[in-house]
matplotlib code that plots the C-alpha trace (Angstrom):
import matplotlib.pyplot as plt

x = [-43.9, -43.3, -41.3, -43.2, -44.4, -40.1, -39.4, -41.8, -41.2, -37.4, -38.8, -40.2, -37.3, -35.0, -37.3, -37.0, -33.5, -33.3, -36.0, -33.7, -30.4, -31.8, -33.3, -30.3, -27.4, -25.3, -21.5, -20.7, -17.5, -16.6, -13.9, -12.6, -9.6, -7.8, -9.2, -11.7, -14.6, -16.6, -20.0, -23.9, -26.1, -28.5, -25.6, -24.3, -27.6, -28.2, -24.8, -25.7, -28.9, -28.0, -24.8, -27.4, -30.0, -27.1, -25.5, -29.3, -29.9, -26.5, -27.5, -30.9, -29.8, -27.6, -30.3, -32.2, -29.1, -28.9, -32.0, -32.5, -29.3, -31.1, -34.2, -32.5, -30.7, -34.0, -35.4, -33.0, -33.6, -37.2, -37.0, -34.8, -37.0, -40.3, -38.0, -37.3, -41.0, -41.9, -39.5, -41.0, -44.4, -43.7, -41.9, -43.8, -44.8, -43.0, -44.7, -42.7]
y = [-16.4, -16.8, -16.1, -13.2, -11.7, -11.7, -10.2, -6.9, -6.5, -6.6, -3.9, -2.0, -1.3, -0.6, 2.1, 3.6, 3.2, 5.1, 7.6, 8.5, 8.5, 11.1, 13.3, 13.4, 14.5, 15.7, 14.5, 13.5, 12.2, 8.7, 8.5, 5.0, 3.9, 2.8, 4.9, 7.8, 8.0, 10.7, 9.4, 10.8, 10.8, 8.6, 5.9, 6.3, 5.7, 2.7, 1.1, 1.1, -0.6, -2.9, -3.9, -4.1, -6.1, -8.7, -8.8, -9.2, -12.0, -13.5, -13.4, -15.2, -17.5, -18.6, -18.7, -21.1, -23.3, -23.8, -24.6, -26.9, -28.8, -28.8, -29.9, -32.9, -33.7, -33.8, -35.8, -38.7, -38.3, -39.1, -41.9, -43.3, -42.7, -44.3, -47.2, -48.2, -47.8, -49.8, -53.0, -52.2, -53.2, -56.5, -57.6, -60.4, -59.7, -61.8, -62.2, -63.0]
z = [-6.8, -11.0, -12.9, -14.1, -11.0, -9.9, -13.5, -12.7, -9.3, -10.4, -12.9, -10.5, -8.5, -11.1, -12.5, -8.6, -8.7, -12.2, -10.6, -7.6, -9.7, -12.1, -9.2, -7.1, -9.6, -6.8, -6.5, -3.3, -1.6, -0.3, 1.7, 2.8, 4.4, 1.0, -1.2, -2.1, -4.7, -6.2, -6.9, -7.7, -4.6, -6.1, -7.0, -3.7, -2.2, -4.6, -3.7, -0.1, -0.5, -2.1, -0.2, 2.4, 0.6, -0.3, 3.7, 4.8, 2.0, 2.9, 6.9, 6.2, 4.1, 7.0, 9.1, 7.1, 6.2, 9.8, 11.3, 8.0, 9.8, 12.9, 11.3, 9.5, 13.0, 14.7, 11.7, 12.4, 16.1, 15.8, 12.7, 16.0, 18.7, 16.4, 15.3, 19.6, 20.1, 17.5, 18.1, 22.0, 21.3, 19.0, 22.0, 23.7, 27.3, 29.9, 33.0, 36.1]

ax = plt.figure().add_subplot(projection="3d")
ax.plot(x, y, z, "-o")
ax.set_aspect("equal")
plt.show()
């Protein structure tokens, strides 16, 4: 995707997350272990997202980090492999 097809769909959801801000004025209460926060609905619901959006980003970006290792790993494994066969067949045939 380029750099201007990232640009409006980053423009696009910001004007949804200014869209549900303003409709849902509403304070509501977080309560956490350590501390308590009065926020808008809308900014509450906006938080959340995108804590999620960032743990699901982080969590497939782990994903691909690792089977990139494994593909690398398997890379080397079969530049091995090809290298064996290949020193097989220039071997001369001995025949008992």
């Amino acid at each position: 995707m380029n750099k201007l097809g990232a640009f409006l769909i980053f423009l696009m959801v910001m004007a949804v997350g200014l869209m549900l801000v303003m409709a849902n004025p509403q304070a509501v209460g977080i309560n956490l272990y350590f501390a308590e926060y009065t926020l808008q609905l809308g900014f509450a619901l906006l938080a959340t997202l995108g804590l999620g959006l960032v743990l699901a980003m982080g969590l497939g970006g782990w994903m691909v980090l690792r089977y990139r290792f494994q593909l690398t790993r398997l890379q080397r494994q079969y530049d091995l492999v090809y290298q064996e066969v290949r020193n097989l067949r220039r071997m001369p045939i001995h025949e008992a």
